[in-house]
N, C-alpha and C positions, 0 to 999 in steps of 0.2 A: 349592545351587541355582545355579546360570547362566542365562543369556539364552536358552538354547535351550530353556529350562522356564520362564525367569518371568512371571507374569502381565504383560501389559503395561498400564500405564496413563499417562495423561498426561502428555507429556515437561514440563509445568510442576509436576505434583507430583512427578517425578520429581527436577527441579532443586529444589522447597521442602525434600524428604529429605534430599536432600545436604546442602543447607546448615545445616537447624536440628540436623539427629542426628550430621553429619561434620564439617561447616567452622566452624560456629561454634564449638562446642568448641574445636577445636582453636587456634582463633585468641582465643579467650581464658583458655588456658593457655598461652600462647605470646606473645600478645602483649596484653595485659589492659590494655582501654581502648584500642584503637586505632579509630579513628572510623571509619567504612567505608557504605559503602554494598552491597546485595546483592540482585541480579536475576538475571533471563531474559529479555531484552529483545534484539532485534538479529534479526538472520535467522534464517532456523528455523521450521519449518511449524509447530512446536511453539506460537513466539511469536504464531501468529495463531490459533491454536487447533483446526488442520485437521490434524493428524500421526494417523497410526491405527500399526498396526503394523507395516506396510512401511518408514516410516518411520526405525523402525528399523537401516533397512540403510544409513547413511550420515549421518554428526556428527548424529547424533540419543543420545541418551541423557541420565548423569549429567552436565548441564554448569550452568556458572555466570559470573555477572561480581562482581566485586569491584571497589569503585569507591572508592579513597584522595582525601586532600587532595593537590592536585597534587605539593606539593614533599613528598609524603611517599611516592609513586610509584616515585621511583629509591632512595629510603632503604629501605622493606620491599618492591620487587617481587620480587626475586630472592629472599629470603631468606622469602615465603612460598610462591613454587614451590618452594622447593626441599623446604620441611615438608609441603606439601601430596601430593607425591610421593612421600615418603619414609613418611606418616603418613592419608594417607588412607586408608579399608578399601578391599579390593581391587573389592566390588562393594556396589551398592543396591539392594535387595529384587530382588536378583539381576541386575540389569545392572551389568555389570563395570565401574569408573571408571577403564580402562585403555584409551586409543586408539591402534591400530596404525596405526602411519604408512603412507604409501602409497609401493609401489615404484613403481608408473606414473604420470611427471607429468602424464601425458594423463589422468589419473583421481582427482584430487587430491581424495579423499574418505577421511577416518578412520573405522575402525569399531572397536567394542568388541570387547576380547579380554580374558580374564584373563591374570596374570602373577605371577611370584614377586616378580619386583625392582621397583624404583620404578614409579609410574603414572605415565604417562602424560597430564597428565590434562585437563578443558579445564573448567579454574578460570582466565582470564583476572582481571588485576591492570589497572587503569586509572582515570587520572582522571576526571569526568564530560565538563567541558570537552570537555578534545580527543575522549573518543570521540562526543561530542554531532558535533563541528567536523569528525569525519571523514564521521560517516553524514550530516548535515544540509546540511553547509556553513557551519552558523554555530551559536552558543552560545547558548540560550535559557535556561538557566541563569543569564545573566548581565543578562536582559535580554529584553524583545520582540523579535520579529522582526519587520522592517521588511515592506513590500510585496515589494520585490524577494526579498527570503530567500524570503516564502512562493512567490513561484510559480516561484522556484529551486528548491524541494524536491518531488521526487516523490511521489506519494501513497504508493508502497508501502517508500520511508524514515520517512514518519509515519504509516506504521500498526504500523512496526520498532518508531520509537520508543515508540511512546505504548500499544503491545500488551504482549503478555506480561504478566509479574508484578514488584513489588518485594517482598522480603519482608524488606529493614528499610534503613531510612535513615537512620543517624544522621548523614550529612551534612546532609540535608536539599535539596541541588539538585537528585539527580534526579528528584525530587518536584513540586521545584518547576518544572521544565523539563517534564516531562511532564503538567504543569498548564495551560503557555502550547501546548503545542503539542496539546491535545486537541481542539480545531477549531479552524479556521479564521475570525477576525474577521470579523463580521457584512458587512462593503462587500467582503473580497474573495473571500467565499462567493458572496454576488450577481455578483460578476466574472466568477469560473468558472462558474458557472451557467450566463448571458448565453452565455461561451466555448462550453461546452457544445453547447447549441441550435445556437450560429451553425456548428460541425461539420457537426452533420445536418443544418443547412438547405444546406449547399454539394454533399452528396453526394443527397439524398433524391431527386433527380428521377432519377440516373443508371441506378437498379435499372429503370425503363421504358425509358430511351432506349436501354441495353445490349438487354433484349429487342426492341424496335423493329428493329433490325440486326441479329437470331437470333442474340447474343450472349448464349445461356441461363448460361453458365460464369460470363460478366462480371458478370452481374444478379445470380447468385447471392453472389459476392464483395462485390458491394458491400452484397447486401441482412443480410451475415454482418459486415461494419464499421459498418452502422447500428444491427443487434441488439446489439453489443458499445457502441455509442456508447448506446444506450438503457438497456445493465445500468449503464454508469457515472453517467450521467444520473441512473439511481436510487437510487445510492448515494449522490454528491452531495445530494439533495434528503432522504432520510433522515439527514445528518450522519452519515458514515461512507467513511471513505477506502477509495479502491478499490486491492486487490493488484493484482499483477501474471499475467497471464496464466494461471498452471496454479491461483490460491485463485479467480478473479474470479468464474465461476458459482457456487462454494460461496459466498461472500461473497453475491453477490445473493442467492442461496435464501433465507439468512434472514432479506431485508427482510420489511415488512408487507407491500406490492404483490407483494411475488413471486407469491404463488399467483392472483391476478387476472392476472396481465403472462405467466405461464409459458405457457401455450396457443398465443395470439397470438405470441410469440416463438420457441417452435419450431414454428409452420405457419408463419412465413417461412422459416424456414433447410430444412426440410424439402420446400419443394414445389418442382415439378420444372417447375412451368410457370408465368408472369411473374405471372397474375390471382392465383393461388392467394395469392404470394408479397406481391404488392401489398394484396390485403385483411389479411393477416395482418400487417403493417407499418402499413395505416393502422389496426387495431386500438388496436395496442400504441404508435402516435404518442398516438389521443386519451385513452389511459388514464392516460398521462405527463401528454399538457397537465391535463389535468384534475387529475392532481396536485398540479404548480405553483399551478395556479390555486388551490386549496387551501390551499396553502402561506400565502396572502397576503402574500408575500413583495412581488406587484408586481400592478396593476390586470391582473382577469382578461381573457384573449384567449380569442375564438371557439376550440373545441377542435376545431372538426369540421377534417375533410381536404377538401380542394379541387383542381380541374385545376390543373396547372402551366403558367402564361402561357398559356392556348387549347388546349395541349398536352393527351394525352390518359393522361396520368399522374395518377394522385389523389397527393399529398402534402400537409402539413401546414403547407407555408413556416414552419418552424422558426424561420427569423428575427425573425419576428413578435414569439414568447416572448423570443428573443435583448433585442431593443430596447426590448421591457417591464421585462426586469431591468435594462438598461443606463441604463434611465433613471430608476432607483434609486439608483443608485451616484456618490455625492457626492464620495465620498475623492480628493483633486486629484491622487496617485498614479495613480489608476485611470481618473478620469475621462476618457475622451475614446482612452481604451488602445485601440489594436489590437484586438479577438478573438481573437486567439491563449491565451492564457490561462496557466496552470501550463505547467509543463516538459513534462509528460509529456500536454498534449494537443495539442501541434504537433511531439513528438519519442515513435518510440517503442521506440528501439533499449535494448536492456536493456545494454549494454556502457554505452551515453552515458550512460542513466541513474544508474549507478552511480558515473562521471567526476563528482562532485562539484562542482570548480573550472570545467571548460570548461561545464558548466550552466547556472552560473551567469553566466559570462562572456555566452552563448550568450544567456537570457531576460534581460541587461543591453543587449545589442546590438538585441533584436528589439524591447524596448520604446522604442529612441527614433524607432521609426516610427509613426505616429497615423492613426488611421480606420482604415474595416472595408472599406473599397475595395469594388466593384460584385462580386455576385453572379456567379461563373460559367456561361454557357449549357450545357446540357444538351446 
């Protein structure tokens, strides 16, 4: 059997096969007693739990991480690729653990092939550390993360991190790292929250004042970054880090609000005229506040929608909720911060995101500015 017959199933139990029926064997006839750590963690639709069989078509398969004591990284990396290659089966429950390299660098994606000679294969060798310090920015392995680390890391590296599977640690860090980093400290959850709200409260009035000036196109635009500002909002407020762009409506689907929220939110994105689009937005604002307010996180705010300054726009002044959670947040880190919030709710280029270091640089320069400065006119 091959891949063009085998059953497909979850590229995480695909990676637990590999490793309990193929790698570990062979690494404890080979090297007996060597400490290691072994997952499926890092990029990968697999690792968030949304891979189906398409999937399939690109570094999707039998893969795995191995994770050594650092100084023990340059002592066996090499010398277990090389067994791993030489000594792996060629395939698992018929997906081949051979990747063909790619001849187009404009297409730099590996797919499974079978082969006679060595695999090919994508068993990566790494310390925890540094691969923590390349996806993170920083080492929580070693230690908490400060406030700056947290709103340096984007939500869809600690969903890399803290998703997937381990399926044995006998180091013990990446256990313990993916412990510290499974949410977010209680004062700077309330921070991004606060962040959050103060988003849609800068944009909420624009979906009217764009139709106002028979800007149908612009309304709609804006009123599809407030829908996206409201999936994240909910993922926030459930504890549960938001991916990036192509998992984010799968992600939302399986909050508990979703099936309340889904209606309201596509009769915004859906209607073709401002009213239609504007009830359906203030809908889905009050079933958020009311969430919050739920939450008890911060003294409840009126949920209803209102005109905007005399204006003849209904929204929510999102602010409102913003300055309730703000005035929760003691942490002297945070107190008094900007609204800008996380990396990835004032940035949202997927290249930057992934820049680790200027990230961070970046949410270190914006935080020595203080206040949330005056509301933009409509």
């Amino acid at each position: 059997m091959t891949s063009a017959d085998a059953a497909f199933l979850s590229g995480l139990e695909l990676s637990r096969i590999l490793y309990e029926e193929a790698v570990r064997p062979l690494l404890d006839d080979a090297f007996p007693g060597l400490r290691h750590a072994a997952a499926r963690v890092g990029t990968g639709s697999e690792v968030l739990g949304f891979d189906t069989a398409r999937s399939a078509d690109h570094e999707w398969g039998p893969r795995l991480q191995l994770f050594l004591a650092p100084d023990e990284v340059a002592r066996y990396g090499a010398p277990l690729h090389r067994l791993l290659a030489e000594r792996l089966p060629k395939h698992v429950r018929g997906w081949p653990t051979h990747f063909r390299r790619p001849d187009d660098p404009l297409d730099p994606v590996g797919q499974m092939e079978l082969t006679d000679g060595p695999v090919d294969h994508r068993v990566s060798v790494q310390d925890v550390g540094g691969w923590l310090t390349s996806a993170t920015g920083t080492d929580p392995a070693s230690g908490d993360p400060t406030v700056l680390d947290w709103l340096a890391m984007p939500q869809q590296r600690l969903a890399e991190v803290t998703g997937g599977a381990v399926f044995h640690d006998g180091l013990g860090t990446l256990t313990t790292a993916r412990r510290r980093l499974a949410w977010y400290p209680d004062q700077v959850w309330r921070h991004l929250l606060a962040c959050q709200w103060q988003r849609i409260s800068r944009e909420e009035a624009f979906v009217g004042r764009c139709a106002e000036v028979g800007d149908e196109l612009g309304s709609m635009v804006v009123a599809g970054r407030l829908v996206r500002d409201l999936m994240r909002l909910c993922l926030l407020l459930e504890r549960r880090y938001a991916p990036y762009g192509k998992w984010l409506g799968s992600a939302f689907g399986q909050l508990d609000v979703a099936g309340s929220l889904l209606p309201s939110l596509r009769s915004a994105l859906a209607a073709t005229e401002y009213p239609e689009r504007e009830r359906g937005l203030c809908a889905a604002y009050e079933t958020v506040a009311a969430l919050q307010n739920e939450s008890g996180l911060a003294e409840p705010v009126d949920p209803a929608c209102r005109s905007y300054h005399g204006r003849p726009f209904q929204v929510l002044h999102a602010e409102r909720f913003a300055r309730a959670l703000s005035a929760t947040v003691t942490d002297p880190g945070l107190r008094g911060r900007q609204l800008t919030g996380g990396v990835d709710q004032w940035a949202d280029s997927t290249d930057f995101l992934n820049l680790t270091e200027p990230a961070r640089a970046a949410t270190r320069a914006l935080g020595q500015r203080q206040g949330t400065g005056p509301l933009p006119k409509a």
